[in-house]
C-alpha positions in Angstrom: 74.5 145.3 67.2 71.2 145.2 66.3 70.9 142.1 62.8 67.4 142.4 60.3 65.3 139.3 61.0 65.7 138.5 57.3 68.8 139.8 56.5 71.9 136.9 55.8 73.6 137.6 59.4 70.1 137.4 61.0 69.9 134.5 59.2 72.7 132.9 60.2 72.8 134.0 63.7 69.2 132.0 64.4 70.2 129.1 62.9 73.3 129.1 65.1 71.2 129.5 68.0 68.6 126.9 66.5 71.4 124.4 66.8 72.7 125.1 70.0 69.4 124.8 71.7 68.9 121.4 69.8 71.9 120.4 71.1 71.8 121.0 74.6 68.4 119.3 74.1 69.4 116.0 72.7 72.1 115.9 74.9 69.9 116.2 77.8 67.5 113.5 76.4 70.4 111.1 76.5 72.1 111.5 79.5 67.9 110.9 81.0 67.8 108.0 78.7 71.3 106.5 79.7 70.6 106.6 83.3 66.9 105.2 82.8 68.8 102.4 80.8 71.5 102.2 83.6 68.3 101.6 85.9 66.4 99.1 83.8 69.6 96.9 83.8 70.4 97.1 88.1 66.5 96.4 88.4 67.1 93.1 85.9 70.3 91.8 87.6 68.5 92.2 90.7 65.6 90.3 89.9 67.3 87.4 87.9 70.0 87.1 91.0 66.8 86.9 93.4 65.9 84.5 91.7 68.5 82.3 91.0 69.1 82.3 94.8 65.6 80.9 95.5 64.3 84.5 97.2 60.8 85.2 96.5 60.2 89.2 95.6 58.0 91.1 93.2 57.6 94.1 91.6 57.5 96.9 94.4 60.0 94.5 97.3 63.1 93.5 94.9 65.0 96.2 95.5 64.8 96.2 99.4 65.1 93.0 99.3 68.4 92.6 97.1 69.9 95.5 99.5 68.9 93.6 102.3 70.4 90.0 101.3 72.5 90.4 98.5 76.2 91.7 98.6 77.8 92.2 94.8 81.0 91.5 94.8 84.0 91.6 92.1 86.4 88.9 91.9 89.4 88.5 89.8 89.5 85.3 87.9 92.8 84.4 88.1 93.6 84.8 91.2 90.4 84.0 93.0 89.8 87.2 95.3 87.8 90.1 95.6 88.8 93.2 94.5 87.9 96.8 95.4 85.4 98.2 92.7 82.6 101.3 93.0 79.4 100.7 91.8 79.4 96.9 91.1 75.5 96.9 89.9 77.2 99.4 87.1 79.9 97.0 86.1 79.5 96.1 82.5 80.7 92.4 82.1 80.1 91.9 78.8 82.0 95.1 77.7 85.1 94.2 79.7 84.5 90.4 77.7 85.1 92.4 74.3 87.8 94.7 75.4 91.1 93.1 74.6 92.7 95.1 78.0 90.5 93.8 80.6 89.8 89.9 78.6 91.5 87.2 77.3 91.1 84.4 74.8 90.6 80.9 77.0 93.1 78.1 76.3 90.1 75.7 75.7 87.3 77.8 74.9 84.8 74.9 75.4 81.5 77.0 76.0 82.7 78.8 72.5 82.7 82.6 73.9 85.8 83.5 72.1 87.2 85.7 75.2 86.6 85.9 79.0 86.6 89.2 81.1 89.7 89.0 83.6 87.1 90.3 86.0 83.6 89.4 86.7 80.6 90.4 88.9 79.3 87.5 91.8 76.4 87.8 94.7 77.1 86.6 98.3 73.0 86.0 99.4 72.4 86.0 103.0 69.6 84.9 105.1 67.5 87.0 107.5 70.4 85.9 110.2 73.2 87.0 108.4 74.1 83.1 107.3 75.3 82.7 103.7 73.0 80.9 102.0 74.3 80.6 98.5 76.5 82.4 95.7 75.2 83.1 92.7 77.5 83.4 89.7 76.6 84.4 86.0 77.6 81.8 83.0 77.1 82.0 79.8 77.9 80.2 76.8 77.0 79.2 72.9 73.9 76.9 72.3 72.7 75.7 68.8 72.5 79.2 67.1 73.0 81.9 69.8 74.7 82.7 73.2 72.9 81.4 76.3 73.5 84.0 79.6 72.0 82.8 83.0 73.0 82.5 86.9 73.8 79.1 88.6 73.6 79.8 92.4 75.5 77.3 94.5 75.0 76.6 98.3 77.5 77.5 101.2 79.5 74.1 100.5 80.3 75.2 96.7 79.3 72.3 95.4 75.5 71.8 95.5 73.1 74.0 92.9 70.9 75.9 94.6 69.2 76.9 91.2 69.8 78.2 88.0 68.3 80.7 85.7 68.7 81.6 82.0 67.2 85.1 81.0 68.9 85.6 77.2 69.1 83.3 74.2 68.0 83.1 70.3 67.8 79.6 70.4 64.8 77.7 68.3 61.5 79.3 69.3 59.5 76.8 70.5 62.0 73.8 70.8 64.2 75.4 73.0 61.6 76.7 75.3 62.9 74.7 78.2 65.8 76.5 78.7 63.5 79.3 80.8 61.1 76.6 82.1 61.1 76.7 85.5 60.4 73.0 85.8 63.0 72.3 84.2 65.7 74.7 86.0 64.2 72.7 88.8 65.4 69.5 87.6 69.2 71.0 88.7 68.7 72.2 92.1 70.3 69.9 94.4 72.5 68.6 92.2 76.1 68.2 92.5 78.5 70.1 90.2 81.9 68.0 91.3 82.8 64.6 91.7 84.4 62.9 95.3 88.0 63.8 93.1 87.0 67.7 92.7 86.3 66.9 88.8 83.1 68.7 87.3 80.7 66.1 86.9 78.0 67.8 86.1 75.9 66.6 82.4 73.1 67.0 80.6 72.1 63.6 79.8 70.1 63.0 76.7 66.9 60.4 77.2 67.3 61.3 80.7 69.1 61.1 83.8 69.3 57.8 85.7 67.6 57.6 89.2 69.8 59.0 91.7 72.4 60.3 89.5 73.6 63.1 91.8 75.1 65.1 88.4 72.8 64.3 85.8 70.2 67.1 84.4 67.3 65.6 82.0 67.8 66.8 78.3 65.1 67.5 75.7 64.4 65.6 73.0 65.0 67.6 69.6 67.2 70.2 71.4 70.5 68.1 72.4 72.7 71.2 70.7 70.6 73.7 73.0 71.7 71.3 76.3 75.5 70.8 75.4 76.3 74.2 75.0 74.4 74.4 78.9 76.5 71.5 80.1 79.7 72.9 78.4 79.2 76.6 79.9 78.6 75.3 83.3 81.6 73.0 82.5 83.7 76.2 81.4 82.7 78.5 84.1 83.1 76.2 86.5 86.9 74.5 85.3 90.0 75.9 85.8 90.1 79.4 83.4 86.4 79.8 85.2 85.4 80.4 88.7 87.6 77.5 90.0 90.3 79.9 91.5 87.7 82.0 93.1 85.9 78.9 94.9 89.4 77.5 96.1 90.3 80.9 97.7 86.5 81.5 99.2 86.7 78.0 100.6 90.3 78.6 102.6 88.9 82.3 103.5 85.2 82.3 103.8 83.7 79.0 104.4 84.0 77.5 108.1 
């Protein structure tokens, strides 16, 4: 049946057809955008884990590179092992954080982040042998005015920081530059995260670590606030409702 251009069902009929074609557009443009999204974040986990792990890459090599040395792994925090999961670059740990099913509230929230995924997201990093030669695991935690997210890799004997990385606060512009400095990330690598007794030791000392203080970090003058909440989120991640399970279990299973 044949409808006048500018008759009411001729009308109607284009704007229905208007509105379908607008739709399958948009819905196009964001399944491109979601996956361009999806890639932006693999590339950033990628890089930031490279580089907590002390592997030099740049643009065009990261990717080869991460495939090459890096194996993603899930564990599950409270009983310290691995657990199947496809597409681990994918997994979204701060969603499964929020979600009341796949979270929980800590029984001493010291680094203040009100619940903690059941599950999270670590990287075994291998040499060009095949040696282990540290695990990096993401920590995160609240700082003077905002949360601080970053990766503390550790070396094969789970105690001694390889590195450490932050890549997202809102902390005081300016004051609380440090906290991406790289000279003072360096400040923690070779450091020692537990005691002779197994305790964390670790501390962010303000006016400076003594010489030869095998768990003391230098803190910043006018941005204490910024280095507790570091100190307490290492502290967290780290203690008991952290990645304590997971490092007993990897340490009977993994490490010889």
């Amino acid at each position: 049946m044949a409808f006048k251009k500018d008759s009411v069902m001729g009308t109607m009929v284009f704007i229905i057809s208007l509105s379908l074609v607008c739709s399958f557009m948009i819905t196009g443009t964001a399944e491109i955008l979601k996956e361009r999204k999806l890639v932006k974040k693999r590339d950033e986990v990628q890089q930031f884990v490279l580089k907590a792990a002390g592997v030099e890459s740049n643009s065009s090599d990261f990717r080869e590179l991460f495939t090459s040395r890096v194996q993603p792994k899930l564990v599950d925090l409270e009983s310290g092992q691995f657990i199947e999961h496809e597409n681990i670059l994918d997994f979204d740990g701060r969603m499964a954080a929020i979600n009341p099913e796949t979270s929980r509230k800590p029984k001493k929230d010291t680094a203040k982040i009100k619940s903690r995924a059941d599950q999270i997201r670590i990287f075994e990093v291998f040499d060009d042998q095949g040696e282990l030669t540290s695990i990096v695991m993401p920590i995160y935690g609240k700082g003077l005015w905002s949360m601080i997210y970053g990766y503390l890799a550790v070396e094969p004997d789970l105690n001694t920081i390889k590195n450490i990385v932050f890549y997202e606060h809102g902390e005081t512009p300016g004051i609380a530059d440090f906290v991406t400095d790289p000279e003072w990330n360096a400040l923690w690598q070779g450091k020692k995260l537990f005691d002779e007794k197994g305790k964390i030791a670790i501390k962010v000392v303000k006016g400076g670590a003594k010489a030869g203080d095998v768990h003391g970090v230098d803190g910043v003058s006018g941005a204490t606030r910024t280095g507790v909440g570091i100190q307490k989120a290492v502290e967290f991640w780290f203690g008991v409702e952290g990645y304590q399970n997971f490092l007993h279990t990897f340490a009977k299973t993994e490490v010889k």
